[in-house]
C-alpha positions as CSV (number, residue, x, y, z in Angstrom):
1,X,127.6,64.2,75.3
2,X,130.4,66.1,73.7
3,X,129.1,65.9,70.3
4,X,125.9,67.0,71.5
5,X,127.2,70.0,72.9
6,X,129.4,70.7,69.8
7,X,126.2,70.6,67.8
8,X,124.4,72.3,69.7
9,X,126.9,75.3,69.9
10,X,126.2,75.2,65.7
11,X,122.2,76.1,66.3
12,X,121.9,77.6,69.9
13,X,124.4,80.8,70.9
14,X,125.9,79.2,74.1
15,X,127.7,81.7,76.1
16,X,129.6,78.8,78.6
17,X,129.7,75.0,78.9
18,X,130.4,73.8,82.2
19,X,130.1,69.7,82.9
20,X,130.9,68.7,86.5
21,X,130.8,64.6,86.6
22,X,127.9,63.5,84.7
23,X,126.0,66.6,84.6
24,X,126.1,69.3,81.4
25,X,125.2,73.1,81.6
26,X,125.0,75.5,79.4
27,X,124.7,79.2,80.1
28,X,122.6,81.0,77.6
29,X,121.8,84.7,77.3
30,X,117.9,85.4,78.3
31,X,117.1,86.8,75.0
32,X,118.1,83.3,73.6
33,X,116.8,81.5,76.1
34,X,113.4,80.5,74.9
35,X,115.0,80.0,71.3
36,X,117.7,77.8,73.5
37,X,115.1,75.5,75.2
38,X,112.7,75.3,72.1
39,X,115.6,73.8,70.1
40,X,116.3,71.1,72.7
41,X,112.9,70.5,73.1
42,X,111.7,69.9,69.2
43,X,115.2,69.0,67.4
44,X,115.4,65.3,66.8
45,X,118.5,64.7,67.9
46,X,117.7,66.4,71.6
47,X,114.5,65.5,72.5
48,X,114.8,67.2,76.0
49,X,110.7,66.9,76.5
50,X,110.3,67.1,80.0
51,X,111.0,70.5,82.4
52,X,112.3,68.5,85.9
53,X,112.4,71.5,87.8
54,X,113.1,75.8,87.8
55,X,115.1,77.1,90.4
56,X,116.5,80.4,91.4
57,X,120.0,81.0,92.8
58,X,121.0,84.7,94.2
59,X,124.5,85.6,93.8
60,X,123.9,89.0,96.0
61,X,126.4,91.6,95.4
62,X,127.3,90.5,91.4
63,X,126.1,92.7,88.6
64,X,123.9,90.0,87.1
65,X,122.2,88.9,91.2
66,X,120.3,85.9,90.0
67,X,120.8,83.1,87.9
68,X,117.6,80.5,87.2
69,X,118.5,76.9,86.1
70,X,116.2,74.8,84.1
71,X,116.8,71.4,84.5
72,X,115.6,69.2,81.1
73,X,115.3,64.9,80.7
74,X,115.6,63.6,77.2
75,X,113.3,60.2,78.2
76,X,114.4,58.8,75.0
77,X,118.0,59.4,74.7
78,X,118.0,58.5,79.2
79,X,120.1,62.4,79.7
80,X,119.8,65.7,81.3
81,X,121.0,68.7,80.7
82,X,121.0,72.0,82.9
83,X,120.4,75.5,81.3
84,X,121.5,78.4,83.1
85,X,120.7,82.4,82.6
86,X,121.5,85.2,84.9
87,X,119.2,88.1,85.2
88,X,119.3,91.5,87.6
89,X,116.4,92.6,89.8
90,X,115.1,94.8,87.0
91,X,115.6,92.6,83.5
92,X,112.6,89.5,83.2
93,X,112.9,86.8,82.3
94,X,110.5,85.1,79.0
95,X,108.6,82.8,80.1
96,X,108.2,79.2,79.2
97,X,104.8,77.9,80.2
98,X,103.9,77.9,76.4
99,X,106.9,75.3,76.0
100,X,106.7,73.2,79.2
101,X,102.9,73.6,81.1
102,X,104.8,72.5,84.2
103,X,106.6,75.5,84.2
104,X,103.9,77.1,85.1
105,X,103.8,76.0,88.9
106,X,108.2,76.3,88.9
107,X,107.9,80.2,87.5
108,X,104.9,81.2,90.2
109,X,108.2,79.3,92.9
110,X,110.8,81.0,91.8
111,X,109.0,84.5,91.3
112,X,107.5,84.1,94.9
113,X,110.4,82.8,96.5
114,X,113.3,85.3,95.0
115,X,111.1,88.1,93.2
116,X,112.2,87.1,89.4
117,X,109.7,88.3,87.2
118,X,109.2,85.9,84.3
119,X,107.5,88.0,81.1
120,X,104.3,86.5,79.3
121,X,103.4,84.4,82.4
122,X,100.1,83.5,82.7
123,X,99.0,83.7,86.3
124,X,102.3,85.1,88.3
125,X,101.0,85.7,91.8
126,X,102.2,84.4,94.9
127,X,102.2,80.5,95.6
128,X,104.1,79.9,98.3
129,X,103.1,82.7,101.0
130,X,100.8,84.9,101.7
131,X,99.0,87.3,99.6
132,X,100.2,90.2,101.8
133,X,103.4,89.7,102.7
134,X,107.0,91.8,102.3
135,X,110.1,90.5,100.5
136,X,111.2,87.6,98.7
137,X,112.2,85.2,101.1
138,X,115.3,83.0,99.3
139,X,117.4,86.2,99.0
140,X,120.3,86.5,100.5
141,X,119.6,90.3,101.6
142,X,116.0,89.3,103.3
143,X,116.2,89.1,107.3
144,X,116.3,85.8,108.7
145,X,113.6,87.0,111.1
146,X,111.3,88.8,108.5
147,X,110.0,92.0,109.0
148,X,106.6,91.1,110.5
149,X,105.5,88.8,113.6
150,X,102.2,87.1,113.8
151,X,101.2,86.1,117.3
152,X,97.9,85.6,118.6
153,X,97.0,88.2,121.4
154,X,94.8,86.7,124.5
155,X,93.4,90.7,125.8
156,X,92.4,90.9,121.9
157,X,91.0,87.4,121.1
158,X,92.4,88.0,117.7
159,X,95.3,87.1,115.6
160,X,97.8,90.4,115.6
161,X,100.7,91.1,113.0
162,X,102.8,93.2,114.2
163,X,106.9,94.8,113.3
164,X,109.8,93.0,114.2
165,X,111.7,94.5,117.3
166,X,114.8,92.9,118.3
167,X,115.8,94.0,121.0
168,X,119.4,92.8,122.6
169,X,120.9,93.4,126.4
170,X,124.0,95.0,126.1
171,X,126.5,92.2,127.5
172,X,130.0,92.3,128.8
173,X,132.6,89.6,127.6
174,X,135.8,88.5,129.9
175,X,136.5,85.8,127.0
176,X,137.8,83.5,130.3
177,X,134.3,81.7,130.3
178,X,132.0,81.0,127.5
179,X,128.9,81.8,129.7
């Protein structure tokens, strides 16, 4: 897989290689990102034809806060290679739905789950919640308790939404017993 990666490095402009027991990644800038994935999707000696997945990663408190991985499967050379490029919450990223029509569904994911906008997408609206709600979810800065509670209210007969109060008892420790 070496070789691949050295001839690679001759066509694409790899920024890293990284290759942690069998599996190869290459970081890429996101202005050569679609240039990137094109090449190892047409170039005969690559043949990476199918998109397995898109994921999102936050890194919160780096300059560049989130990183999405592609993850490619060359079916007839049997490898995979991951491609990696780190965005902030106001540069897009292109996106590939013209390469890989499965990206479609991973973009719409990753935009709902992490708020990564991907540029040139068809259809980028939410997916995974609702139409109305707050945040981005898979970031490392959004409350594990979200900022809304739904709860259905008996006196109303009706479904309510209402803001999160937490509330906690102020509590004296003596550190001799746990309880």
């Amino acid at each position: 897989m070496l070789k691949v990666i050295k001839d690679l490095k001759k066509i694409v402009p790899i920024l890293a290689y990284q290759r942690f027991m069998d599996e190869n990644t290459i970081i890429v800038s996101r202005d050569s990102l679609l240039f990137s994935l094109s090449c190892l999707k047409s170039h005969i000696g690559y043949q990476y034809s199918l998109l397995t997945s898109i994921a999102g990663v936050d890194f919160l408190g780096k300059s560049y806060r989130f990183c999405v991985v592609y993850d490619l499967l060359s079916l007839n050379f049997n490898s995979r290679i991951r491609v990696k490029t780190f965005v902030n919450e106001i540069i897009s990223v292109p996106s590939v739905v013209n390469l890989y029509i499965n990206a479609n569904w991973w973009e719409r994911e990753v935009w709902d789950m992490f708020g990564i906008y991907f540029e040139g997408h068809p259809d980028l609206r939410r997916i995974l919640t609702d139409y109305g709600f707050e945040g981005y979810p898979l970031r490392k800065d959004f409350p594990l308790y979200g900022f809304i509670e739904v709860r259905y209210d008996e006196s109303k007969k009706q479904v309510v939404s209402e803001p999160v109060e937490l509330t906690q008892e102020f509590r004296s420790f003596t550190f001799q017993t746990p309880w």
